[in-house]
N, C-alpha and C positions, 0 to 999 in steps of 0.2 A: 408457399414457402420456397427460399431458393438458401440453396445449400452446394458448394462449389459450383454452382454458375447452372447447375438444373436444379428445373421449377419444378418443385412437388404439390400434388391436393394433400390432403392431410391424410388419408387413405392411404396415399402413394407414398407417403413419407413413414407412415406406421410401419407399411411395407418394408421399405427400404432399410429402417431402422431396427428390424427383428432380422434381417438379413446381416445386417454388419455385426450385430450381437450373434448372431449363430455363428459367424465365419471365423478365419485364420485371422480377422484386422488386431490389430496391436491393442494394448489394453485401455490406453485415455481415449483413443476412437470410441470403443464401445460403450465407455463411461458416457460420453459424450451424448449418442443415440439413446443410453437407457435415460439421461436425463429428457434429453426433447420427447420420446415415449412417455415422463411423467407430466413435463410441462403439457401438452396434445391434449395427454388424458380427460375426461372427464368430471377427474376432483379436483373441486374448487379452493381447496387449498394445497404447498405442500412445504415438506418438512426440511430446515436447514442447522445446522450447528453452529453456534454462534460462535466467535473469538473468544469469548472471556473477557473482552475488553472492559466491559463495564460490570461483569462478574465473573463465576465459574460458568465451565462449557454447559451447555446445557442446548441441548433437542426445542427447536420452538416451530409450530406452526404456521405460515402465512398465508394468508387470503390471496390468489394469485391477483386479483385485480388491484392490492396494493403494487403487487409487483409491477403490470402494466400502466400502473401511473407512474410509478419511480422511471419506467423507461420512456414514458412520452415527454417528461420534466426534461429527462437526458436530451432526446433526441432535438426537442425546442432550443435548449439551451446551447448545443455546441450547431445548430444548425444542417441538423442530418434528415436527409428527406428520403421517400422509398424509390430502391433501386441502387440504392448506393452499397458497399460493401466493408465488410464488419470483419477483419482476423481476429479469430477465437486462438489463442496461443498461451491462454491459462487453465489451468485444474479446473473441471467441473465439479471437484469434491470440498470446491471454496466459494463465495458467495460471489466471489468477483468473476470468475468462470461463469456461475448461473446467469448474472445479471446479461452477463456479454449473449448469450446464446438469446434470455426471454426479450433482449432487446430485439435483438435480430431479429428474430422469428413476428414480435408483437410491430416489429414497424417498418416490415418488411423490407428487410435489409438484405445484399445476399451476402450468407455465413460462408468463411472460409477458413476452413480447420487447417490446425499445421498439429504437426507433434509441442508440448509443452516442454522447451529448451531451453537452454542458456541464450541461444541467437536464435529466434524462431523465424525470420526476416532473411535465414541463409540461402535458402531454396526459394523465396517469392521473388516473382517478375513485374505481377501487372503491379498497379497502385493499388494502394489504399484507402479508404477514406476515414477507418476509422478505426483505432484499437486500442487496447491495454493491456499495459505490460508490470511487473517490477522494477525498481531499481536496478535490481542485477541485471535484468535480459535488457534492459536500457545500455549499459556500460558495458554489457559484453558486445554489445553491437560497433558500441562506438569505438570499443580497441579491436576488431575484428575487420566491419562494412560498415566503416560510418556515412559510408554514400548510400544505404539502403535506408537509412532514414530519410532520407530525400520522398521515398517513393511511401511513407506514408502523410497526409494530410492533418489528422488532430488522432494523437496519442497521449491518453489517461495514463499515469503511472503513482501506483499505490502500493499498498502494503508493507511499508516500512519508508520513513524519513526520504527524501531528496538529499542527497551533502552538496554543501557550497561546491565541491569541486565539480561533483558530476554536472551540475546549473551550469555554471563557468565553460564548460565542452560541448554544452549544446548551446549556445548562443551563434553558431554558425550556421544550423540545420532550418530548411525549411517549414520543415514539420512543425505544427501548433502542439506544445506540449504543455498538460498541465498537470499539477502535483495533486490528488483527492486527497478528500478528509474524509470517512466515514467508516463504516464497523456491518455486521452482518446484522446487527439489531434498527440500523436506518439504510437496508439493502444498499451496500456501499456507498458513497458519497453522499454526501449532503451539501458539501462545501470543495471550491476549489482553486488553485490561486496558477497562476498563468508561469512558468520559469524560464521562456523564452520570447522571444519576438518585443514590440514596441510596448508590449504591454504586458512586460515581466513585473513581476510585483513579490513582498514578502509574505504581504497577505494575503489569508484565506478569502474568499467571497462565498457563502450559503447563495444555493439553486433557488429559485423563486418558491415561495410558496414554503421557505423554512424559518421559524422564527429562534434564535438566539438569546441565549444568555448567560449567567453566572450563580453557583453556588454561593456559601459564604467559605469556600474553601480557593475560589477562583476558577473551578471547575467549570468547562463547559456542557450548559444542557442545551436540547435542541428539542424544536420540536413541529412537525407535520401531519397533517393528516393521510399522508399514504408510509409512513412508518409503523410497521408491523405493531410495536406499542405509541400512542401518538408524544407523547413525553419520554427522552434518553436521556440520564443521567451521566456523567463520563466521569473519568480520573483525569481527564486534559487540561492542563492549567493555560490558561490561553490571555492575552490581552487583545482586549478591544481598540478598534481603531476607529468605526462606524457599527452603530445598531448591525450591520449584514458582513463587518468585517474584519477579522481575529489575526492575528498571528499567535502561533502553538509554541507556549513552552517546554512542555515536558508534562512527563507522569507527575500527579500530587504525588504520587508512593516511590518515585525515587527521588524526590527532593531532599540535596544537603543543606542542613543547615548548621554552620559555622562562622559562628559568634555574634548570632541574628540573622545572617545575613543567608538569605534563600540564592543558593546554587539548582540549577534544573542540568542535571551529567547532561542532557542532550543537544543544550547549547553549548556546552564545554566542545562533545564529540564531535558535532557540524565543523568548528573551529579545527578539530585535530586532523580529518581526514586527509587534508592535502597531505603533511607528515608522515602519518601513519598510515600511510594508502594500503602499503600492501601487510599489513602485522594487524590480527586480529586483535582489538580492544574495547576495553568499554571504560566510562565512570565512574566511582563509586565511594565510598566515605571509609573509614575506620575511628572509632572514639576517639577522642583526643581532650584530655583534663582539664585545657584552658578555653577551647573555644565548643567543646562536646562533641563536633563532626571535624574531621579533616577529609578535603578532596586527595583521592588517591587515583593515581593511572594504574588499570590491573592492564595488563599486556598477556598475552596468549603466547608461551615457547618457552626457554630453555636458558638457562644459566645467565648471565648478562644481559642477553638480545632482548633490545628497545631501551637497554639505560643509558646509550647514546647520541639518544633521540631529545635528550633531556633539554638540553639548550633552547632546541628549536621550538618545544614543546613551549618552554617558558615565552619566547618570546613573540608569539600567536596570541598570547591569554593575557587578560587584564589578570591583577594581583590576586586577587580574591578568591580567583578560579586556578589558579596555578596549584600542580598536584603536591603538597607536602611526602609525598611518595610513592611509588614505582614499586610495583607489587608484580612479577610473574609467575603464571600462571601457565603449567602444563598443557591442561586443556582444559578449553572452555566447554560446558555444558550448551545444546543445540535444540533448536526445537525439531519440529517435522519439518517443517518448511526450509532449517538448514541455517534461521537468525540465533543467535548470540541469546541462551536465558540468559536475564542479567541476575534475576534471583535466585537463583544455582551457584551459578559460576560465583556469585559474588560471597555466597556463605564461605565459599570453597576458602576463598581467598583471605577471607575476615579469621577464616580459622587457620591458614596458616602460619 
């Protein structure tokens, strides 16, 4: 195992790992060692917390050798071989953190911890070969050091939507990025669609070895055999382009429907962000007696701010989607993670 540029035996790293837990080191350091201390161990499965995404949170089991299959798919697939190096610059208390670390560790990668930042990329010198990040730590980089993108090679970036704009800012960067699609119930990705270089696309592409489909809701299920359950159900309303290849609508459960006509807010939101770059907002409906849903823009802040944003708003959006009103909003309700509940914040809003 190599872990900032020393080789440990597993011995030597247990070692190492009950010392950085016993010491003064910072608290996702230690998170970090207590997880590689579980992944070592000798139980053959272990325990993660799922998103909810395709239900409530709920504690599930896995077999680690699903996990070493999801990381050799990986490592085949973006072309990573051993000896190459891996920044760890996500929570180990979320699946995309774990996967980053059992990659490393199962395919002998050397791991290189930073603190999990807004710019984790601010203190690194050598290259990269490989990492993932969020959308935020992606755009903080790029209004900060966007020449440190340079010095990584293929960057995963997951856990919440790509916007057109941020795509748009990275088309100058060397770096191979691509956008994931997955959940902690198919150990994160499953599917992945390219946002930069020659071979930028808007679709999804599923990893080898995943097979695709649809509910009669339009839902996408998926299904492999190194997924902790081999069948996942979603609430992802997605269209097909090829048997292996999707473009993502949105949630089935925030879907407006007004006067037949199926609005998905997250196509609406991709559309607004240039706009509304820096004013926190989301999608959302309120009754309406002739058509039953109307689209509404809720905005995040204080007296007026964002109703003169109205023009520009309109003129980005086909008819259909254009907000019949502008609802602000105090504040919006947040998760842990720091995203926009939209089913909070949206009660808040419907009841004012």
């Amino acid at each position: 195992y190599t872990i900032n540029d020393i080789v440990y035996s597993k011995d030597g790293l247990v070692f190492h790992a009950k010392s950085i837990i016993a010491s003064e080191s910072p608290a996702w350091e230690k998170d970090v060692f207590r997880f590689i201390l579980d992944w070592i161990s000798e139980d053959e499965t272990i325990s993660l917390n799922t998103s909810g995404t395709t239900g409530k949170r709920k504690q599930i089991k896995v077999q680690k050798e699903k996990c070493i299959r999801s990381a050799e798919i990986t490592a085949n697939r973006f072309g990573l071989h051993p000896g190459m190096s891996c920044l760890l610059c996500l929570s180990v208390d979320y699946i995309a953190g774990k996967m980053m670390v059992i990659r490393t560790l199962e395919n002998h990668w050397n791991l290189l911890l930073t603190e999990p930042s807004s710019n984790p990329m601010s203190d690194i010198q050598d290259t990269i070969d490989f990492a993932a990040m969020v959308p935020y730590q992606l755009q903080t980089i790029l209004e900060s050091t966007p020449e440190k993108l340079n010095q990584i090679n293929t960057l995963l970036v997951g856990g919440a939507p790509v916007s057109n704009q941020l795509v748009e800012k990275l088309q100058e960067t060397s770096c191979r990025i691509y956008e994931t699609f997955g959940m902690t119930e198919t150990l994160t990705h499953f599917a992945v669609r390219a946002v930069n270089s020659p071979f930028r696309s808007d679709w999804f592409q599923s990893l080898p070895e995943v097979s695709l489909g649809v509910d009669q809701r339009n839902c996408l299920i998926a299904s492999a055999d190194w997924f902790p359950k081999f069948l996942v159900r979603t609430n992802d309303v997605v269209e097909f382009k090829a048997p292996d290849r999707f473009q993502w609508l949105g949630r089935y459960d925030n879907v407006i429907n007004t006067g037949g006509v199926k609005i998905y807010p997250e196509q609406v939101e991709r559309k607004l962000v240039s706009i509304l770059d820096d004013i926190p907002f989301i999608i959302g409906s309120l009754p309406d007696k002739k058509f039953g849903q109307k689209v509404v823009l809720f905005i995040e802040g204080k007296g007026d701010e964002g109703l003169r944003y109205k023009e520009e708003v309109i003129s980005v959006l086909e008819k259909i989607e254009q907000p019949k009103e502008i609802v602000i909003i105090e504040k919006f309700f947040r998760t842990s993670s720091g995203k926009i509940n939209r089913k909070k914040s949206l009660t808040i809003g419907t009841n004012q």
